[in-house]
VOZADO-537032 format. One line per field, with one value per residue (C-alpha): x, y, z; residue number from 1; residue in one letter. Coordinates in steps of 0.05 Angstrom, whole numbers. Each point is the difference from the previous one (the first is absolute). Example, Ala and Ser with C-alpha at 12.3 -4.5 7.8 and 13.67 -1.06 7.14 Angstrom:
# VOZADO-537032
x	[246 27]
y	[-90 69]
z	[156 -13]
pos	[1 2]
code	[A S]
END
This chain:
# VOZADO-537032
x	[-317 -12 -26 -50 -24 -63 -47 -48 -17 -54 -68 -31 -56 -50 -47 7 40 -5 33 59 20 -1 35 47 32 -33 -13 62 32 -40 16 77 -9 -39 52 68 -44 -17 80 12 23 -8 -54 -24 -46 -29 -49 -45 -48 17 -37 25 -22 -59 -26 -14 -21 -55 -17 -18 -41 -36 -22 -13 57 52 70 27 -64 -3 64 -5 -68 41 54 -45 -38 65 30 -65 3 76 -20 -53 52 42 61 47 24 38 -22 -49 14 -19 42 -41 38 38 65 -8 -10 73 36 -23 26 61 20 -18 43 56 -4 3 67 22 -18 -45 -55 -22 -45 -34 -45 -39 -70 -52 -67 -62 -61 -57 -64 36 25 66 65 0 40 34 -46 -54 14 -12 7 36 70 47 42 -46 -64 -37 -62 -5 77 6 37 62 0 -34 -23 3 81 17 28 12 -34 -18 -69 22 26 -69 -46 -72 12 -61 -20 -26 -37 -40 14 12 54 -6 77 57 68 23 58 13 60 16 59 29 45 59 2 38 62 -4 -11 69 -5 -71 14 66 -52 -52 57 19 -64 10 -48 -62 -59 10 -67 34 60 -20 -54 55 42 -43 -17 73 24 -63 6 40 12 -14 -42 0 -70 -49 -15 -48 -74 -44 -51 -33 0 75 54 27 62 61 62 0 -36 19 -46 24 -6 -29 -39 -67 -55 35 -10 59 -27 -30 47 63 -32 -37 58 35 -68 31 53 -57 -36 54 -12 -67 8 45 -59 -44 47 -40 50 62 61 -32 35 64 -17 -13 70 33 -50 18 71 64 36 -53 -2 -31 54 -20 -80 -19 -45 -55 -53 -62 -38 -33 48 -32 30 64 38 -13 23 66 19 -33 -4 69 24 -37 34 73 -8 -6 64 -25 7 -66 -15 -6 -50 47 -63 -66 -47 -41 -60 -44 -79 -54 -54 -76 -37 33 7 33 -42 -34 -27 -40 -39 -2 35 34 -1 28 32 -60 -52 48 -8 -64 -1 46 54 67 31 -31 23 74 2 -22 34 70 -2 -12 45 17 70 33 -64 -67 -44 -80 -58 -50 -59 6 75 -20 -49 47 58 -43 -37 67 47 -29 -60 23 72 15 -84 -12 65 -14 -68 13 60 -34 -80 31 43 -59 -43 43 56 -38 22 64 64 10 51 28 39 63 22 23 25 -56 6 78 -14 -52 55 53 -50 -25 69 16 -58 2 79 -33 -59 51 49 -62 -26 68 8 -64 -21 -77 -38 61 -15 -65 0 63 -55 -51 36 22 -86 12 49 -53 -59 43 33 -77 -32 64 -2 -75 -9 -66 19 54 -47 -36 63 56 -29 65 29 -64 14 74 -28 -44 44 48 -64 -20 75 -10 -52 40 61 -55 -14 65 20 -66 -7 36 -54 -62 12 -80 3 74 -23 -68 43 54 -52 -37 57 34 65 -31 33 87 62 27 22 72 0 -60 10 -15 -61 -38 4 -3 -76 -6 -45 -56 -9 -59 -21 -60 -22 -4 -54 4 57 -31 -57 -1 -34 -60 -11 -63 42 50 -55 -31 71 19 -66 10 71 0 -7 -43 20 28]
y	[-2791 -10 -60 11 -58 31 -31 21 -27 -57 19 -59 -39 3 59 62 57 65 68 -3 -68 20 67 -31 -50 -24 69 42 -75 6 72 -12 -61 49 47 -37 -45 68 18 -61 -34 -83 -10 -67 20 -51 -10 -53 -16 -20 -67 -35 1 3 61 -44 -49 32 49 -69 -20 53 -1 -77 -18 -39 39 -11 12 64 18 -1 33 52 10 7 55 37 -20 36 62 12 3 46 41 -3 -32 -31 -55 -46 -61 5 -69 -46 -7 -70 -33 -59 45 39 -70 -21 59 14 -72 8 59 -35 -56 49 40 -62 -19 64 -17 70 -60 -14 -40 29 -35 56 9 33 28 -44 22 -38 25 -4 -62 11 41 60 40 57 52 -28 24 57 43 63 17 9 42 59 -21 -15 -38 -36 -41 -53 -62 11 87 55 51 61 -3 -62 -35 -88 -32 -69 -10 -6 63 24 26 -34 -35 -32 -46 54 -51 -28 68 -58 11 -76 -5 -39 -9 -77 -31 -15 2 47 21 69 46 16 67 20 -29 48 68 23 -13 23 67 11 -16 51 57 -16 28 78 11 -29 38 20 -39 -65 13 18 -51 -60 24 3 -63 -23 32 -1 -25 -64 7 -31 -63 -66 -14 -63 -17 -56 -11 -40 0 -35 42 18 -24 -61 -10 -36 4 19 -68 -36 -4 37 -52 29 50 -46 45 61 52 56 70 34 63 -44 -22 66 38 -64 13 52 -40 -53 40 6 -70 -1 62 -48 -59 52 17 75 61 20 -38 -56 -44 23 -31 27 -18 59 46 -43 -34 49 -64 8 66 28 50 61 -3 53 -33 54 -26 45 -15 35 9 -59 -53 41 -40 -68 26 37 -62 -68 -7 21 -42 -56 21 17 -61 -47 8 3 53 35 70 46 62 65 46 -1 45 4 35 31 -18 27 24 13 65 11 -83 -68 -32 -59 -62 -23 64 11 74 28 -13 -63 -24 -32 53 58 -31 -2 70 38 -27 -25 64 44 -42 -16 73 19 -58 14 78 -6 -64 -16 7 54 -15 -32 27 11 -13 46 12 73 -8 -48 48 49 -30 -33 64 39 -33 -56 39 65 -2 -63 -6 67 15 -62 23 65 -10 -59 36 69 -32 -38 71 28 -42 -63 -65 3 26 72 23 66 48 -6 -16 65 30 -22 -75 2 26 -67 -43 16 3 -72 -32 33 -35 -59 -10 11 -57 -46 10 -11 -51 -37 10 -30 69 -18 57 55 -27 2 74 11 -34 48 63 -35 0 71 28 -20 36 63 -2 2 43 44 -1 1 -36 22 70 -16 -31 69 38 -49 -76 -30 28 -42 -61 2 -2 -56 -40 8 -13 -62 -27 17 -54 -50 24 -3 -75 -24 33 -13 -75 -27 35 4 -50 -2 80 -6 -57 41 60 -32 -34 61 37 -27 -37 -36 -13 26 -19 35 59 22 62 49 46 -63 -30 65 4 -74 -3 1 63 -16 -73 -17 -1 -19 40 -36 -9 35 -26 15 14 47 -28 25 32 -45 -64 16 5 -62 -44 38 -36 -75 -8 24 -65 -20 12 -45]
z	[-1149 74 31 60 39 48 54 39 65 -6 20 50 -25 51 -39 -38 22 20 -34 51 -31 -67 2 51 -50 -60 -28 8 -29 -63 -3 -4 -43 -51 1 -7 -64 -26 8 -48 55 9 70 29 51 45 44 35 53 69 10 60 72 44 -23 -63 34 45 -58 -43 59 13 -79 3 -50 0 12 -73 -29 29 -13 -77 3 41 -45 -57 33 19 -67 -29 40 -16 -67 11 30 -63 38 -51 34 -49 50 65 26 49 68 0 -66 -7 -15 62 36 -34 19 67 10 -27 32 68 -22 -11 63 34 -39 22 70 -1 36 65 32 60 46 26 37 -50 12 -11 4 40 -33 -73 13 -35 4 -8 -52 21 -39 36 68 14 69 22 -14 55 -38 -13 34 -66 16 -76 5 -45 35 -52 -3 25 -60 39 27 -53 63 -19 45 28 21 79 -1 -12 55 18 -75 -38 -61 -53 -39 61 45 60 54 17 -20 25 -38 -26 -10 -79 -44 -53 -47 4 -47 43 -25 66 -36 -62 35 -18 -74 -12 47 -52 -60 31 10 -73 -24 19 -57 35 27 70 18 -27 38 61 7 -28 58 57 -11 -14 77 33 74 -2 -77 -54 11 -28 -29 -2 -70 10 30 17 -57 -45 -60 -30 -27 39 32 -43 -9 -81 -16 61 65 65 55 58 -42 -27 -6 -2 -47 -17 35 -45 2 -17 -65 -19 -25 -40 -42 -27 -38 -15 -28 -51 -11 -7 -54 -45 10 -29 -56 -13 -3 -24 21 22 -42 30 67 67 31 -37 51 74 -11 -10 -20 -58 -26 55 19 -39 29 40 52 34 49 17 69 51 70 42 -66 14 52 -44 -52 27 54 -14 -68 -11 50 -41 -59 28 36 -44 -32 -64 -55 0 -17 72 -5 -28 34 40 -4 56 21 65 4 -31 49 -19 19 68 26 -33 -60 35 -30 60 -2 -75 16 -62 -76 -20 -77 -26 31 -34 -67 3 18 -51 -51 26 -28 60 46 -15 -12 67 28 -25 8 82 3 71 -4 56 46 7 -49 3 -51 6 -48 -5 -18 -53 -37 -4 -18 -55 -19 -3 -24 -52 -25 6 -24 -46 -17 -18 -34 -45 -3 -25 -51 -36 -9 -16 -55 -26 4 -49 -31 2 32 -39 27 -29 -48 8 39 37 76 37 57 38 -19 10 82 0 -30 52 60 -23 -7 68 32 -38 26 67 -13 -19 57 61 -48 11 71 0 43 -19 34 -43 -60 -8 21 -54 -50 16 -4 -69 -21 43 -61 -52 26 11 -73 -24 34 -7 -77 0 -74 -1 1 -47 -52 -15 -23 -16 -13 -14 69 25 -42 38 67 -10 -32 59 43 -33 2 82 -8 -17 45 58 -20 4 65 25 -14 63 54 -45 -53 -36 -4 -32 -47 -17 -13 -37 -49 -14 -34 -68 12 63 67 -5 28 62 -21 -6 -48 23 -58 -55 55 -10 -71 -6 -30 -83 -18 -30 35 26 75 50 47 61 48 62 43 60 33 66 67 24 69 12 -32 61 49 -28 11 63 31 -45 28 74 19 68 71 46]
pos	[1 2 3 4 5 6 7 8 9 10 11 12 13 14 15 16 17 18 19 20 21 22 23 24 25 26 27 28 29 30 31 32 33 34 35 36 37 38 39 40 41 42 43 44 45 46 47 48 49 50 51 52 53 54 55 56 57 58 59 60 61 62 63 64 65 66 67 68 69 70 71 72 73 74 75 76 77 78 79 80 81 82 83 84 85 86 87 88 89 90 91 92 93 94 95 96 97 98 99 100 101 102 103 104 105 106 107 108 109 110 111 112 113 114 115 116 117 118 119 120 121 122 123 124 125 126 127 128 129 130 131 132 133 134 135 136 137 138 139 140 141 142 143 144 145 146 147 148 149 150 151 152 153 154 155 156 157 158 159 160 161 162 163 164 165 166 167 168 169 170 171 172 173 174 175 176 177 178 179 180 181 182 183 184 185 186 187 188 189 190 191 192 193 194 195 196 197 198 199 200 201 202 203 204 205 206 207 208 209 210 211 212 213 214 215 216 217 218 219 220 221 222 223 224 225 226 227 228 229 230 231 232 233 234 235 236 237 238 239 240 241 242 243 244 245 246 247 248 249 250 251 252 253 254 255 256 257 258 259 260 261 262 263 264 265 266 267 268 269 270 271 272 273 274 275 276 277 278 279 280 281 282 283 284 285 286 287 288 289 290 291 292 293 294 295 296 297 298 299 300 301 302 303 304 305 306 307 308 309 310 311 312 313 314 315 316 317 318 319 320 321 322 323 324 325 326 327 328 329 330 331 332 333 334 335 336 337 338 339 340 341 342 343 344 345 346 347 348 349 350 351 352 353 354 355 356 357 358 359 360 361 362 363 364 365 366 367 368 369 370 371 372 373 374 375 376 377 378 379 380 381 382 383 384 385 386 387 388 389 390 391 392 393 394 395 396 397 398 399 400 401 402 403 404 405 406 407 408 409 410 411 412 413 414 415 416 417 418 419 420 421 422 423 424 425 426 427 428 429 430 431 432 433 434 435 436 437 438 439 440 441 442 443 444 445 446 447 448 449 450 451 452 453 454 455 456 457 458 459 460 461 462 463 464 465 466 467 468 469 470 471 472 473 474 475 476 477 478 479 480 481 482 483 484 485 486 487 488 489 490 491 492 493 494 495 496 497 498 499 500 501 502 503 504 505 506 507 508 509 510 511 512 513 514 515 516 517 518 519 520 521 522 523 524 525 526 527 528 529 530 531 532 533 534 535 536 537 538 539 540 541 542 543 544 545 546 547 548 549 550 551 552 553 554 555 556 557 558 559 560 561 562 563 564 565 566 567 568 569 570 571 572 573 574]
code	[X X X X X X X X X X X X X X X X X X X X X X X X X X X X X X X X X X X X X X X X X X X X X X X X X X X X X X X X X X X X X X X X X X X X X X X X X X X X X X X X X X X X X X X X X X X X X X X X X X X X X X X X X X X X X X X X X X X X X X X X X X X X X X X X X X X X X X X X X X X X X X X X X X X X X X X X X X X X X X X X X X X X X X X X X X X X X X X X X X X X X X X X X X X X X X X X X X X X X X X X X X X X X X X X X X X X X X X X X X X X X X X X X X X X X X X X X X X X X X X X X X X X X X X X X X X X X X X X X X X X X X X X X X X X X X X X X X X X X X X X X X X X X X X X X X X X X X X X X X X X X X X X X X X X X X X X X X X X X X X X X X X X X X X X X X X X X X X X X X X X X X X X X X X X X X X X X X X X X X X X X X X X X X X X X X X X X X X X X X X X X X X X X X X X X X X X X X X X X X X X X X X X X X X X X X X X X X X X X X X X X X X X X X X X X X X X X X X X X X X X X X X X X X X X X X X X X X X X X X X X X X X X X X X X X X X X X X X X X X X X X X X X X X X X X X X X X X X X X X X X X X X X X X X X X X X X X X X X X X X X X X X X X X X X X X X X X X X X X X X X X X X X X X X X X X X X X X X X X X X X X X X X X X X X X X X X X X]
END
């Protein structure tokens, strides 16, 4: 049994998100996490809000709470929408808790052992009208890299280019939209990642299995311009974990608070933490240090992290060089999987101008099933990817109402037309089932091998030619014309049929998991283990045992239902 440790990149707090987010980390996460627990495999898979910072801050504000009071509302929303979404996260923590608190700490106090800190007495911008410093996030301006006019002060989203917020042209406060800027003097303590580009450039190289989007973005950053920069991983703030040294103060630091993208990842191993606290799951009891410390067991996890390509240079350079540099034996990432952005019906999902369909709104519009389906079959993995409504009705329409629906459909109400809702006795498998056999185990040896590449978009189209087999194996042996001269030969290919079913569920469960489960409890013998002997699966079911015929699995979208959203979601123009 194989151990798999998975994360997905923490979604902020400030506010729901959008499709993009979802598909870009959490989902194709819970997707993988399905699979290798259906494998029989051994998964923690963790995830947590992102509490820290002035987005938190001025989102609190503007909803007249206090910032930890709306950061547990938050995170119970978002906690309540991931469930909706059926993602199986064995903890969704807090980036908040006391244990991240402790270890962000302690790391600090070990880079600083290691002499991996700085102090830097550098001029920062503040902000007249907002009377505060400014974060980097919040200043925005254009790049003068690629001549993007929406920079942030730290990187420009269109050519990924770090930046400071000096380098940016006619820069201004995006909270109060004021120019009225002028850069202070105050002291701050940076990561001297400078001093560890050799040995994270040979720990990138080492990884010739990554996606090319992981690699190349890691190393642009790792040799762009001057190189590898060392990075400030403190603010001015009030909200955050503060500056220590473990438990010690850090003179010269009062009323600091750690940036909030040096203690976001280390959530990820507090989360662990926060899992035990809990004490729900399996393996709890074992502890959480057999996941994060290789001096503890942690040698044989395979560590994957999902997140969409902006997380990607975090995740590749800084946080590694938190870990590496600490000296400690903790677990290093074995693969990222990283992903391009979701775009909505030809533009960029946009909160500001409620454009595009975000996770709560979906729900309310169709099950999570119809989603994550659509979701993971157009994953943006080679390139940006686009949600459109049209593309959505038909993938919907073809593919889970068409060929799984209507092939469970059909096999369970003509079986209850005339054997009953029993499976039938009688007949024997032929040459016909024999061909379905070997094309199945063919394609199923093809599922598996995308599904552990984690090649999302490949999979899910090996999975429907799988539902592809089924509906060609019936309509090709016709049991209805069967019945009228040889019912036994009729009885054989819905048997086979019915055992489909269940096959379906259990290869199914990972991207639609409520249409697996209501498949797998409408036949006899319930949901089954991943199978390994095709010939046994599909003659698995007792004759003569009782089964339910489902409801319909899915229902097929309406041209006037797509008309109807296309208008709700288009958002209002600027």
């Amino acid at each position: 049994m194989a151990r798999h440790l998975i994360t997905s990149a923490i979604p902020y707090i400030n506010g729901i998100k959008h499709l993009g987010n979802l598909v870009g980390s959490q989902l194709p996460a819970d997707l993988y996490a399905r699979y290798q627990r259906a494998r029989g495999n051994e998964v923690l898979f963790l995830c947590a809000t992102d509490e820290h910072g002035t987005p938190a801050e001025l989102a609190a504000k503007k909803a007249g709470q206090p910032v930890a009071e709306y950061c547990a509302e938050m995170h119970a929303v978002q906690a309540r929408i991931a469930d909706g979404f059926r993602l199986s996260f064995d903890h969704f923590g807090r980036s908040s808790s006391p244990h991240n608190h402790r270890l962000t700490q302690h790391f600090a106090a070990r880079l600083d052992a290691e002499g991996l800190i700085t102090e830097v007495s550098e001029t920062q911008m503040f902000s007249h009208a907002d009377g505060r410093f400014l974060p980097d996030r919040y200043i925005e301006g254009t790049c003068p890299n690629c001549g993007f006019d929406s920079a942030r002060g730290d990187q420009c989203d269109n050519c990924t280019k770090q930046l400071d917020p000096v380098d940016l042209i006619e820069p201004h406060s995006t909270i109060s939209r004021s120019t009225d800027l002028e850069m202070r003097e105050t002291k701050h303590l940076y990561l001297r990642q400078s001093s560890m580009k050799d040995q994270l450039e040979a720990w990138i190289d080492s990884k010739a299995d990554w996606p090319l989007l992981t690699t190349s973005i890691a190393k642009k950053w790792l040799n762009d311009g001057d190189g590898l920069r060392d990075r400030g991983i403190t603010r001015d703030l009030d909200w955050g974990i503060p500056v220590k040294k473990g438990d010690e103060d850090w003179p010269g630091m009062e009323g600091k608070v750690f940036y909030v993208w040096f203690d976001a990842p280390i959530e990820y191993i507090a989360s662990s933490l926060e899992w035990v606290d809990a004490g729900t799951g399996a393996g709890v009891d074992q502890g959480w240090e057999r996941w994060w410390r290789t001096d503890k067991g942690a040698d044989d996890v395979r560590y994957t992290q999902f997140m969409g390509k902006d997380n990607v240079p975090f995740h590749t350079l800084s946080f590694p060089a938190t870990i590496l540099g600490s000296g400690e034996p903790w677990k290093l990432v074995d693969y990222i999987k990283s992903f391009n952005y979701l775009n909505y019906e030809g533009g960029q999902f946009s909160t500001s101008r409620g454009r595009g369909v975000f996770m709560d709104q979906a729900l309310e519009i169709l099950p999570a099933d119809y989603w994550r389906w659509w979701l993971l079959s157009h994953a943006p993995e080679s390139s940006d990817s686009e949600f459109t409504w049209e593309n959505f009705q038909t993938s919907v329409n073809k593919d889970l109402a068409d060929v799984l629906g209507n092939f469970v459909s059909r096999v369970t109400k003509f079986c209850r037309s005339k054997f009953g809702e029993i499976v039938p006795e009688g007949g024997s498998y032929g040459p016909q089932e024999e061909t379905l056999i070997a094309d199945l185990t063919t394609r199923l040896a093809a599922y598996e091998r995308q599904m552990e590449a984690m090649e999302v978009r490949k999979s899910a189209q090996e999975l429907r030619a799988i539902w592809v087999l089924g509906n060609e194996y019936l309509q090709s042996a016709a049991p209805w014309v069967a019945y009228k001269e040889d019912p036994d030969r009729a009885a054989a290919i819905v048997r086979l049929s019915l055992n489909l079913i269940r096959f379906y569920a259990t290869l199914s469960s990972p991207f639609i998991p409520d249409a697996a489960q209501a498949m797998a409890s409408a036949m006899p013998e319930g949901p089954e283990a991943w199978p390994t002997d095709l010939a046994a699966t599909l003659n698995a079911l007792t004759p003569g045992a009782a089964f339910a015929v489902p409801d319909n699995l899915f229902r097929k979208i309406t041209d006037e239902e797509v008309e109807e959203w296309q208008a709700s979601y288009a958002g209002v123009r600027e």
